[in-house]
Each structure stands twice: as structure tokens, then as C-alpha cells.
N, C-alpha and C positions, 0 to 999 in steps of 0.2 A: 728646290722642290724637296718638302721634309714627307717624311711616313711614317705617322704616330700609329703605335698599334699594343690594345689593351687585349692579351695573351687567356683567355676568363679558363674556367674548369670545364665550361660546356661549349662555351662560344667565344671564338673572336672577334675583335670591332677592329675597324679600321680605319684609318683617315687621312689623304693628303691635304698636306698645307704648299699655296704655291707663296711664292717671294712677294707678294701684295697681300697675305694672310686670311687668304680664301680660304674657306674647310670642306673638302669635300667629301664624304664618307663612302667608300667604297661599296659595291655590292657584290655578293658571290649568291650563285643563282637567284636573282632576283632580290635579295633581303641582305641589310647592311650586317647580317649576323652568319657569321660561318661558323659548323659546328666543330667542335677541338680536336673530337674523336678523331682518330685512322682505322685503318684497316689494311692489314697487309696481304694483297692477290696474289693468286698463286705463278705469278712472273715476278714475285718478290717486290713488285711497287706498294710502296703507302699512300691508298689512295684518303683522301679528305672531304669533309664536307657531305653531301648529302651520298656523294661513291663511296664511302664508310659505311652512311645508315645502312644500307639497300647492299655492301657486303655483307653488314649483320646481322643480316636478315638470313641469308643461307650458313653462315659460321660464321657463329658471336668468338669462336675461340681464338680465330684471327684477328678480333677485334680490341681495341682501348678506346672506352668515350671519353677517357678524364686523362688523357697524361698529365695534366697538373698535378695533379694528386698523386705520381708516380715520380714525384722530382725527387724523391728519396731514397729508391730502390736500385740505380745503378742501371739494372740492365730491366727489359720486358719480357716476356715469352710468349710472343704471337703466334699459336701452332704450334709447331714446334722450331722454328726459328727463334733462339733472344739477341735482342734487339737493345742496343741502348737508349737509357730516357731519351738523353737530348738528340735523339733521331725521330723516335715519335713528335719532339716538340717541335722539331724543328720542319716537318712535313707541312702542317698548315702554315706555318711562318710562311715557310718558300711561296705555298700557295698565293698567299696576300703578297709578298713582294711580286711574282708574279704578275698578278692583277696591277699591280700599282704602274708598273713599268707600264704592261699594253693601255691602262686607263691615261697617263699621263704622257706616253708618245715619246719618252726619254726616258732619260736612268735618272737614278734618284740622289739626292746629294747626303742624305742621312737618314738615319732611323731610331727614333724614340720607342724604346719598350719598357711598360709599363710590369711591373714586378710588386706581390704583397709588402706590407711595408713588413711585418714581421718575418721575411726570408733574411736566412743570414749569407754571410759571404758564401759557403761553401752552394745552395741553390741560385746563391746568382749568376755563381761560374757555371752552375748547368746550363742556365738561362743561354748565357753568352757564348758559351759552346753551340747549342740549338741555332744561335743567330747567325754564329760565325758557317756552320754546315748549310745554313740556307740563303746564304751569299748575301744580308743582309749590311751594308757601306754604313762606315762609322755608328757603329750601333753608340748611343745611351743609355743609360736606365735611370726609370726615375721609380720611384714607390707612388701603386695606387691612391692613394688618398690625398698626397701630394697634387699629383694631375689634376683629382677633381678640383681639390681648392684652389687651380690655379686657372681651371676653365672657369668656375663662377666667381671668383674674383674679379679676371677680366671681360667676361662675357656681360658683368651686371651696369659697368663702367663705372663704376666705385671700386675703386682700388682699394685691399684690403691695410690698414695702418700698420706701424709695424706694432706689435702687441696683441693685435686681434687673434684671438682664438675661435676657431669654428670645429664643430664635431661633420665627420664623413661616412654617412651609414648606407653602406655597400651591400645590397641583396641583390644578386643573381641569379642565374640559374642551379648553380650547385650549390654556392656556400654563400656565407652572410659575415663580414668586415664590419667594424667600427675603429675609427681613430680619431683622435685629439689632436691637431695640426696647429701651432702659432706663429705665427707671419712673424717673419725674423727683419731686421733692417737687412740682413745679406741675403735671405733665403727663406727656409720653412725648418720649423722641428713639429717632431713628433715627439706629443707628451704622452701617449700610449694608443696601444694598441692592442685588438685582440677580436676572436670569429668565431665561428662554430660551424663544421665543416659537415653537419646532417641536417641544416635549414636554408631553403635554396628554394625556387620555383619549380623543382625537380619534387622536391621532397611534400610542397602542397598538392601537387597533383596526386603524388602517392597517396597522400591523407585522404583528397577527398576521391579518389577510386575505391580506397578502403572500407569509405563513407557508403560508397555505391554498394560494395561487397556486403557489409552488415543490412542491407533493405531491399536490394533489388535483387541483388544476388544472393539472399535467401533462400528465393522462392526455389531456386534447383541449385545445392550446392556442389553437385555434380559440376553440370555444366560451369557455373561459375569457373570452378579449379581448371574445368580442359581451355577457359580463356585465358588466366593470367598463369597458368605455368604448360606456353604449349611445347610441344617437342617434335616442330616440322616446323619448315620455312614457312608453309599455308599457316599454321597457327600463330606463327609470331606477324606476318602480314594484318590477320585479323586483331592482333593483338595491339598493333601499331594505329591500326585507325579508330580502336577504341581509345587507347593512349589522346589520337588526335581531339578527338569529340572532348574527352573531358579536360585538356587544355582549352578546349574553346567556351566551353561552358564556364569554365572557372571566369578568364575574361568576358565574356559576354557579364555576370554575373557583377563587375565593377560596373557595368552600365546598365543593366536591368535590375529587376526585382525575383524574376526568376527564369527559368530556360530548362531544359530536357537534355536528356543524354541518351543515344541508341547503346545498348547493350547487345554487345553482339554474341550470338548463340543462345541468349535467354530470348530473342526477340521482343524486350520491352521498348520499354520509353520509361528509363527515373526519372520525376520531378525533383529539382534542384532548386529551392529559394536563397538571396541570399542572405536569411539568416543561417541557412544548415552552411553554407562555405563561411560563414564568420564563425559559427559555432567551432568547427572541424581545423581553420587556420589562426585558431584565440590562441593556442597555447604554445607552438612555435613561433608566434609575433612577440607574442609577450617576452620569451625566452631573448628574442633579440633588444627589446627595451629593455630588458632587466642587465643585459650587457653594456648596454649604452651607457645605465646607470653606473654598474660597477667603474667602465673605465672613465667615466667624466670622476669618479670618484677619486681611482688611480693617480689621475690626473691633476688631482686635486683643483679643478673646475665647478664653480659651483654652474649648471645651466643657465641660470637669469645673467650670469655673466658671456653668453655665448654668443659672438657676432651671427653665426647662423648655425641652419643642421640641416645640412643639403643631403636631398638621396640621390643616391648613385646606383645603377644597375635595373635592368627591364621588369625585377618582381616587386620593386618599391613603388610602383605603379597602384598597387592593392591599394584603394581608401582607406582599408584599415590600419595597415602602417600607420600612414601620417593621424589619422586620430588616436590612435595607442600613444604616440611620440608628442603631439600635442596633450593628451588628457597628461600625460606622465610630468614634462617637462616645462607645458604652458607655453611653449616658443613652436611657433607652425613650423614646417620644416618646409625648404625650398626643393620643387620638382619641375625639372625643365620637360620640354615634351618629348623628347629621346633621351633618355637618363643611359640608356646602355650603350651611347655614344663621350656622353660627359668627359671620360677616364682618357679614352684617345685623343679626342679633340686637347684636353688638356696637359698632354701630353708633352706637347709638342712648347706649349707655353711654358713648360713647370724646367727644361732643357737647361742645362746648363749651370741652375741657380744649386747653394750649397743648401744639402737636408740634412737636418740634425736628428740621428736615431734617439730612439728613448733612454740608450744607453749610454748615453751622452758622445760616440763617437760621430762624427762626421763624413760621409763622403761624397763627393761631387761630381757633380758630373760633367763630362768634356763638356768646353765653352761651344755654343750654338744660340748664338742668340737667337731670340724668337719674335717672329712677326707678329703684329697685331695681330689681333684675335678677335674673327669675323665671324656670325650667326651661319651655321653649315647651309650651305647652299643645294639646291636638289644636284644629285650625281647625273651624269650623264650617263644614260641606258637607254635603250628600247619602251618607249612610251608603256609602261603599267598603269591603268587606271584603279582607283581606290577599289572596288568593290571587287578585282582582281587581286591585288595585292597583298591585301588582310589573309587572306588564305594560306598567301605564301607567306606571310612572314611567322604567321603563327604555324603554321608546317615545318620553319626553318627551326625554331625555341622546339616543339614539342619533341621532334626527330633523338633528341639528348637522350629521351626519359625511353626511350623504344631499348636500348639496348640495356640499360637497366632494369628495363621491366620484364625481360625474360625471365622470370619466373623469380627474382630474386632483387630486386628493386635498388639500393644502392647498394647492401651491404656486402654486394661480391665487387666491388672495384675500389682498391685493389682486394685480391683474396685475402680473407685471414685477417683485415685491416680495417673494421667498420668504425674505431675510435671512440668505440663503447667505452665501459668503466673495466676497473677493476678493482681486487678484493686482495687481499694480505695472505698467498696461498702457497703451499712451502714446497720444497723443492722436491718434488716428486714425479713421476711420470716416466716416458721412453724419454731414449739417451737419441739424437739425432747427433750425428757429427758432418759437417762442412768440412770439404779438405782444400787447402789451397790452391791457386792459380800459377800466378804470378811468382809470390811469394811463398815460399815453404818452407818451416824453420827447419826441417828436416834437414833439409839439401843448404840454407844458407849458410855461410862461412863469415866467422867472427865472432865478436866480445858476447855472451850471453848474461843475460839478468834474471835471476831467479827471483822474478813480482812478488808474486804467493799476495795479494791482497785482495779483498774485496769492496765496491763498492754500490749502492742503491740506485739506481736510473731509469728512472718512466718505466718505472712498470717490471723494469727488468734488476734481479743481483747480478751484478758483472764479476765473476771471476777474476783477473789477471793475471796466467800465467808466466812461462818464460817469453822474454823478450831476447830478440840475437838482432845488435846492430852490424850493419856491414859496410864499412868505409871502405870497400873496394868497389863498389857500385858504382854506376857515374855517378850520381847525384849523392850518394848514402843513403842506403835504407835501412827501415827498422821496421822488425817484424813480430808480431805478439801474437801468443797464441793466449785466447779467453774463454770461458764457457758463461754462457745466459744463460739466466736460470727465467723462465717468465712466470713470475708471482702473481699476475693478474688472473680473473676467473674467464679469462676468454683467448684462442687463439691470438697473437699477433705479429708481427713481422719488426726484427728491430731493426732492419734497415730506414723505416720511416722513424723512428724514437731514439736509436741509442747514437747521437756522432761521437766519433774519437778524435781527437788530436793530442799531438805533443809538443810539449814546451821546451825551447831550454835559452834560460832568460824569458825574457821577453814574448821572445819570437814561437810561434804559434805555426806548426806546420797537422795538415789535414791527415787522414785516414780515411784509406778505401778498403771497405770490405771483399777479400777474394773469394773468387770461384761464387755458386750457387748458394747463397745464405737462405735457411728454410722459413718458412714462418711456423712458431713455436708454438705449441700447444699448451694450455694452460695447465701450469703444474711442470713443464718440462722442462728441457734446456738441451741446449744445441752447442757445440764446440766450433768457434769463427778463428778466422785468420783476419788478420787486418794489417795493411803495408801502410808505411810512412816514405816518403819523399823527404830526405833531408839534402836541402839546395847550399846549403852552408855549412862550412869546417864546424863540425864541434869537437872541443878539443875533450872535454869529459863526458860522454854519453852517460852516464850514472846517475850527473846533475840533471838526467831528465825529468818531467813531469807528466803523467799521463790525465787528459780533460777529455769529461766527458759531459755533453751538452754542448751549446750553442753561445755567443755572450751574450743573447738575448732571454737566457735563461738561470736559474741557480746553476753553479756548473759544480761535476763530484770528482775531485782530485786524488792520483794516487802517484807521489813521490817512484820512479823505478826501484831507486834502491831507498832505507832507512823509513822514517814515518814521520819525518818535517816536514807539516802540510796535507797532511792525509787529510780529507774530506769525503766522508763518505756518503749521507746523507740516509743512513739506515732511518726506517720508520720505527717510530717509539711507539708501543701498543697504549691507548689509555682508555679505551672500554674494550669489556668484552663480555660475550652474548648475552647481550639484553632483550630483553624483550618488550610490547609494547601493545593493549589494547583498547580502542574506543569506537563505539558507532557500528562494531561488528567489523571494522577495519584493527588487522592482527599485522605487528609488526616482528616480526622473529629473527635469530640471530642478527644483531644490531654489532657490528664489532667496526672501532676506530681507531686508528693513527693517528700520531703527531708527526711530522716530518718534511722532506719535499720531493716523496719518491714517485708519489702515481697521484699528483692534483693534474688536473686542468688536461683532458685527452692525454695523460701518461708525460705531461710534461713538468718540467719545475719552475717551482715560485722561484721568486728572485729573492738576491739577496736583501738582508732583512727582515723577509717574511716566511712566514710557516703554515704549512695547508695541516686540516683536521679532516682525513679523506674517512670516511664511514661505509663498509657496506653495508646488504640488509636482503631478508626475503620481507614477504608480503603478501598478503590475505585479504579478499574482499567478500563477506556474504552477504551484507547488503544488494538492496532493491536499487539503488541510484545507477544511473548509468554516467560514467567518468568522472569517478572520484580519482583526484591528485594524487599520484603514489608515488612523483618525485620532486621538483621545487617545490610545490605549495607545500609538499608535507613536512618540509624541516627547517628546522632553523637554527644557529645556533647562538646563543645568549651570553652576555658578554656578563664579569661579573658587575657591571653598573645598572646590569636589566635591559639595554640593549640590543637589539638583534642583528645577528649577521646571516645574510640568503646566500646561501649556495653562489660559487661562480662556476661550478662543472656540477650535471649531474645526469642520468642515466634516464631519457625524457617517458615517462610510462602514462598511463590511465585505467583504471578497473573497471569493470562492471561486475554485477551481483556473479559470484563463484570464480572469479578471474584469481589467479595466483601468479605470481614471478617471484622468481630468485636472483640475485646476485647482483639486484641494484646497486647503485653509489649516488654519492652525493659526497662534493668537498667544498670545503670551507679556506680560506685565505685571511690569516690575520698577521699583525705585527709580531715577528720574532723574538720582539722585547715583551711582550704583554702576557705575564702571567697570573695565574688566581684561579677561582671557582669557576671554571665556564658549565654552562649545562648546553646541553641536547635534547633540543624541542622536540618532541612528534605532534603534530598534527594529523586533524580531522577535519576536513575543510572541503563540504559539498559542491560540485559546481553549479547546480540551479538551484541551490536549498542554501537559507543563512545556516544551518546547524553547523556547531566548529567543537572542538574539544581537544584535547593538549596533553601531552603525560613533559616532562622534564628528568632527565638521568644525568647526574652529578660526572662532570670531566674534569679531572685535576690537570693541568697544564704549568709544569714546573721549568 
């Protein structure tokens, strides 16, 4: 008896496989989807599932909807209790194991957990920490996208060849995945991957309540504000079953033509067509086509060459996906009738077989072989009749978006961490200092290395100060003291952006940030401690290497002692404040980078390549209502005439008088290609053909 279980940002799925290759998908109160969230009571239990929602309701501060999203920060602070990640994560795990035991009448013989494919080792060991605290028997892991393609492979009874390439477009509740998977004669590789962590089924309802906010909630914008930012349990209760109504409208809205929404405290009834939810979910669908694009690109895939392009996850549902994804690519995309099942179910299939990362390394997973693979059969429960059940299951999805919509909708979780852009800003601000734990170079005893270097990392300059190794430790440890300087124009946390390790040779030992790390205010910098675990004799600690990043990323090297090998990845300025006007749309201080410090959410290009990261403010007095003030408006132009679209950018829209500051938009091209590039601006209506363009000269040497 296997228990495949896909871990999501909002919700869990679950599934047992018996020894004849039955698939049964678990329920937790009534709906195959549990939600991720916890909440810690004051008897110190994390309770889960919908005893999370309904704690968040009297104190969200004891509250996490996403510990996914939190696999980088080390510890939580529930109240005032902190708590480590993989204890949040591993709360709903237990839950589902749990379930599976009393559903199945015995113990389990293993466990398939599904994990992003772009997690590097260092979030897997979180993973498997979480698994191991929630008593989880021979845990696996296999990468999401892998699962899926190994449920519709087998599921379709065409077994995929080996060669076959199929793309995997994953929308959820929180976040949105695409990857490039090709059926290996031993197993599966990943030819890339890549997501965007503010487009989810979380993030359409926000749009279209916001939608409700500009029309209905006009009419008293009083009232409107005492609903979505309330401040009693009564107001966030009220808050929650508006939340409800307009996840059901949204769905109801793939099946009708149009539906109403109550408004509660304005005492209306909005009218919702579905052209206003197509209109309101155009520009985050497309955002996820246009990634699709870039990684089939990556990939170097042309689409007409793609076995398939299956969706994965409960918000791929929307009609409109699959016709954006058809008009785009011309190849229909396959959707089963439970897609937020797909990822478990296949799980359990995908067991065993070797995955090949994009980085060309390999890892596998313990041998389990896997049964055939049977069409999920209905779960054994308490008889739910359909016109009961819809209820609950859309009650069980919308529950997510209740504790983020207290007044502040995703961008407080985690705090300081919304994975916005950032700008080229110098090192100025208050001084925050972090003091060690664990480790304190103060107090440790041995060799010290005077670093003294700097280097560039998502977003953040990293200092390196002294380092003191100490071979009197059990293990050997080494201890660096650094300061962050955060150059972005927005608060953020480098716990989620900045990893450490150290090298020497080869061998690659991790770094844990001690004690309380702040999140940095922009312009600041804060002073960390970070410990090494060295498990092996090094005979010269000097030969060390200090890495920073992931290998699934560009990584920024600094030698401990000497400067063989220094990689730093400083940004190279190559415009600065430009300006830009057409159509009454005003583009103002325009200023860009060459380099691979803060592309793609604060992360780096690989090697090879080089991001052209641009900030910018922005002006609209135009009469249009949702002019494009960030993909549509740029581009950037190769010197063949060429264009390249944005792979990260800062997602906005204007209307007549609207202003923002401190957009971005980055570009990704080959590290070898240099020449005259230009810097599109555009003008580009969304219900009006009118377009208009300025171009500013970028030397890229």
C-alpha cells in the first residue's frame, strides 16, 4: 500500500495506491483538497486544514496559509512562538498520513512526495525533514512535473517513447509551473523549468474582487474599505463569505454566461459577465503563456514538435487557459477531469525511475516499483450527493484566499517577501545587525580569514567579512561574518534569495543562517552570521571557496583567501535616466543593467547568459482604462531587429491619472552576444489598435 502525496502552496492532494493499482484519493472534510495552511492554538498544537481557516479568523498572527513559500526562511514566528519550516510542513503531512492509515485499515509500506522541479538539494532536505517529523515510512521524492507526465503517460495507455517531449503547465491555487520533461530510455529529464509565484487561483479572485471594488464598490467607498480591511473576527467572518461568493462566481462563470455576486455591507448584487472575468484574467494567463514560450524556447523545443501539453492543477480548469495555449502554440492541451489530482496520482507511477535536472545532474529515487496505473476510483466516505458537494469542495479552494485577504491579500506572506522587482539602489539606509546563535565568531576558537570581498546576489551586495574555522568542533565548523547591503527598491528577506555554501575541492557543504535574520529594507543592510558544517578532514581551510546561489542557478564565487576565481557578478550600468513619451503615456527615469544580479524574482541567469534588468516610473493621463505599463510596454531589440519580451517583470495596468514608481522589467540573452541593442517603449491600448514606440540606443560590450 503506496501514499502518493502532491505537498501544493495552498492545498494538499492525496492518494493511495493498493498492490493491484487502485488509486484512491483521499478526502479531508469532505473534498480531496486539504488546505496547507496551519495554525498554532494556544495548547501549542498546529492545527490544519479548515481548524487553521476558523483559527485565522480570531488571530491570523498565529497563522501560515503557505508554508511552502516559507521552505527558505529556517524558522516561523507564530505569535510569538518561532517555530521551524519543516514543522509547519510537516503538520498537514502527518494529517494526510494520518488519514491514509485510518482510510486503509493498516500501515503504509511507502510514501511518494512530490517536490517543485526547480527545488535545489538544500529545500529537499527541508522537505524530508517535514517527512521524517511526520512519521512518514520510506519517504521518495520525485519532481512535480515528472508525476504529471508519468500519470498521462500511463493513464492514456500510450506509453510515452523514449524521445518524446511533452511541456507540464501547472496552475494552482497559489503559484503557476511550467516544465519541459523528455522521456529518457531509463527515466525522464528536465529540459527546463520555471513559475511565477503571484499567478495562482488565489491571485484571480483577487483580481476579479478588485474588479468588484472599481464598480460596485464605488458606489460607498467607505463601506467597501470596512470589508476588505476588517479588523474583528466579525469583519474577517463577513470577509470570508464574500471571498466565498466570488470564488463561486468566478467558476460558475466557466459554465455560464453570467452570475452575481452579494456584496456584503454595500448590500448589492454585482453583475459579472463572462467577458468582465476574461477581460480581468487576460493579462495573468497570458503572462503564463508567454513563459510557456520562453521555456519551450530555453529548451530549445520547437511546440509542433511536442507529444503533448497537459494541465496540471484545479485553476487550469479556466477555458481560457486552454484557448490562450491553443491560439499560442496550435496544439490543444490535454485536461483530465481532476487535474488537482494528476501530480499524486502520478506520483506514485513516476517512483523509482532516474530524473535528469536541467543541470545535467541526476538523482533517483529509491527503487519502488510501481503498479499499474488505474483510473482513481470514488473514495470511500459517507455518501455526499453532487448538489452537496460542490459547496464543499469550492469552500475547501476558497478557504486559502480568507487568510490573505485580510486586508493585505498575498503580499504579507511571507512579510517583506512579495517577489516584486527591483532597481539599482546604493547602499544607504539604517544599519540592522543580526547576532549569532549557534555560532559566534566572537566566542569561536581557531584559524581566522580575513575575506574583505564583495559580491552581487538577487538583489542583494554581499559583503564577506571574517571567517574563523574551527577543527575542534565535532564535525568542523566555519563561521563568516557578512553584511547585506539590499539594492532592490523594495523591502526583502535574504533568507528566501541569498544561499551560502562552501567548497573545498569538489565538495559543496551548505550554510545556515543564525539567530533572527531581519528582512531588509530597501537601501539597507543588515549584518548575518552563517555556520558551516564541515563533515570531512580539510587539510587547508584557505583552499576554501565561498558560493553563493543554488547550481540551478548563475552562482557568485569568492576564493576565502587570494582572488583565483573571484566571481562576483556586479551589474554593469548601460542606460541611465531616460526618459520616454507617447499617447500622453510618460515614461521617466528609465535606468538599466547588464549583469545577473536581480533578473528573474532576485534570482540569477545561468551560465552563459546575461539579464538586461531595467527599472522605471510611469505616467498615465490618458482617457483608456488598462493601458500596459509592464510586458506589453517593452521590449528589447536585438541588433538584427529582432525582439526580445521580457522574462520577469513588475505585472501593472493604468488608467487616466494612475502613476507608479519603481517598475522593472528584465531581459535574458546570450552572454556572448554583443552590439547595438535598443530599448523599446511602447504604447499599446488594450481595447484601441493605437500603438506608438520611442527606441533608446544600449551598448552591450
Amino acid at each position: 500500500m503506496l501514499l502518493g502525496i502532491d505537498f501544493g502552496t495552498t492545498h494538499t492532494v492525496a492518494v493511495l495506491v493498493d498492490p493491484d493499482g487502485a488509486t484512491v484519493p483521499l478526502l479531508f472534510d469532505a473534498s480531496p483538497l486539504l488546505l496547507s495552511g496551519v495554525h498554532l492554538a494556544p495548547d501549542g498544537q498546529l492545527l490544519t486544514g479548515h481548524d487553521a481557516a476558523r483559527g485565522a479568523l480570531s488571530d491570523p498572527g498565529r497563522s501560515e496559509p503557505n508554508p511552502k513559500l516559507r521552505v527558505d526562511d529556517g524558522t516561523v514566528l507564530l505569535g510569538d512562538t518561532e517555530l521551524p519550516v519543516h514543522a509547519l510542513i510537516a503538520a498537514p503531512l502527518r494529517r494526510v498520513y494520518q488519514e491514509a492509515v485510518r482510510h486503509a485499515g493498516r500501515s503504509i509500506d511507502g510514501t511518494v512526495l512530490t517536490h517543485p522541479a526547480s527545488w535545489g538539494a538544500q529545500r529537499r532536505d527541508v522537505l524530508l525533514r517535514a517527512a521524517e517529523a511526520a512519521g512518514l515510512p520510506g519517504v521518495t521524492l520525485v519532481p512535480e512535473p515528472v508525476a504529471a507526465a508519468a500519470y498521462h503517460a500511463r493513464a492514456s495507455g500510450r506509453p510515452l517513447p523514449a524521445g518524446a517531449v511533452i511541456a507540464v503547465y501547472d496552475l494552482g491555487g497559489g503559484t503557476f509551473d511550467v516544465s519541459v520533461v523528455r522521456r529518457t530510455a531509463e527515466g525522464w529529464a528536465i529540459l527546463a523549468t520555471a513559475g511565477l509565484d503571484d499567478v495562482g487561483g488565489i491571485d484571480l479572485d483577487a483580481a476579479l474582487a478588485d474588479h468588484i471594488g472599481r464598480t460596485a464598490g464605488a458606489v460607498d467607498a467607505r463601506k467597501w474599505r470596512r470589508l476588505v480591511e476588517p479588523v474583528d473576527a466579525a469583519g474577517r467572518r463577513v470577509l470570508k463569505g464574500f471571498r466565498d461568493d466570488v470564488r463561486g462566481a468566478k467558476e460558475q462563470l466557466s459554465r455560464t454566461a453570467s452570475t452575481t455576486v452579494r456584496v456584503p455591507l454595500l448590500e448589492v448584487e454585482a453583475y459579472l459577465s463572462r467577458e468582465e472575468f476574461e477581460a480581468v484574467a487576460a493579462r495573468p494567463l497570458i503572462r503564463t503563456v508567454d513563459l510557456v514560450d520562453a521555456v519551450l524556447r530555453q529548451a530549445g523545443v520547437d511546440p509542433r514538435g511536442l507529444t503533448g501539453l497537459y494541465l496540471v492543477g484545479g485553476s487550469s480548469r479556466i477555458p481560457l487557459v486552454a484557448t490562450l495555449l491553443h491560439q499560442r502554440f496550435g496544439l490543444a492541451p490535454t485536461l483530465v477531469d481532476e487535474p488537482q489530482t494528476v501530480v499524486a496520482a502520478g506520483s506514485v507511477a513516476a517512483a523509482g525511475t532516474p530524473v535528469q535536472a536541467p543541470q545535467g545532474a541526476t538523482f533517483t529515487a529509491p527503487p519502488m516499483p510501481p503498479p499499474p496505473l488505474q483510473p482513481p476510483q470514488a473514495p470511500v466516505a459517507k455518501p455526499v450527493n453532487r448538489r452537496s458537494r460542490g459547496p464543499l469542495v469550492a469552500a475547501a479552494i476558497v478557504i486559502a484566499a480568507l487568510v490573505i485577504g485580510l486586508g493585505i491579500w498575498r503580499a504579507g506572506w511571507p512579510p517583506g517577501d512579495d517577489g516584486g522587482g527591483g532597481g539599482l539602489g546604493t547602499n544607504q539606509g539604517s544599519h540592522e545587525t543580526t547576532t549569532g546563535t549557534a555560532a559566534n565568531a566572537g566566542t569561536t576558537k581557531g584559524q581566522t580569514f580575513a575575506v574583505n570581498k564583495d559580491a552581487w546576489y538577487a538583489g542583494f551586495k554581499v559583503h564577506a567579512g571574517d571567517a574563523v574555522f574551527d577543527p575542534a568542533k565535532d564535525d568542523q565548523e566555519l563561521v563568516l561574518k557578512a553584511t547585506l547591503t539590499n539594492l532592490t527598491t523594495q523591502d526583502q528577506s535574504p533568507t528566501g534569495a541569498v544561499q551560502f555554501s562552501v567548497r573545498f575541492g569538489t565538495q559543496p557543504y551548505s550554510g545556515s543562517y543564525q539567530g533572527s535574520v531581519p528582512t531588509i529594507p530597501a537601501g539597507s543592510y543588515a549584518d548575518v552570521t552563517i555556520a558551516f558544517r564541515i563533515r570531512d578532514s580539510v587539510a587547508d581551510p584557505a583552499k576554501g571557496v565561498l558560493v553563493l546561489g543554488e547550481n540551478s542557478q548563475r552562482l557568485a564565487m569568492i576564493p576565502l583567501t587570494g582572488t583565483d576565481g573571484l566571481v562576483t557578478l556586479e551589474p554593469k550600468p548601460v542606460l541611465t535616466a531616460t526618459q520616454a513619451e507617447m499617447h500622453q503615456l510618460r515614461f521617466t527615469n528609465v535606468t538599466c543593467a547588464a549583469g545577473g544580479a536581480v533578473p528573474e524574482r532576485f534570482r540569477q541567469v545561468k551560465a552563459g547568459e546575461q539579464s538586461i534588468h531595467c527599472t522605471y516610473d510611469v505616467r498615465y493621463d490618458g482617457t483608456e482604462i488598462g493601458i500596459d505599463a509592464s510586458m506589453e510596454a517593452f521590449r528589447l531589440v536585438r541588433p538584427d531587429g529582432s525582439e526580445v519580451a521580457p522574462t520577469d517583470y513588475k505585472n501593472e495596468s493604468l488608467s487616466g491619472g494612475d502613476e507608479e514608481r519603481g517598475l522593472y522589467v528584465t531581459f535574458v540573452i546570450p552572454a556572448d552576444a554583443p552590439g547595438e541593442y535598443k530599448l523599446r517603449m511602447r504604447y499599446r491600448g488594450l481595447f484601441t489598435k493605437v500603438t506608438d514606440q520611442r527606441d533608446v540606443p544600449i551598448a552591450l560590450t
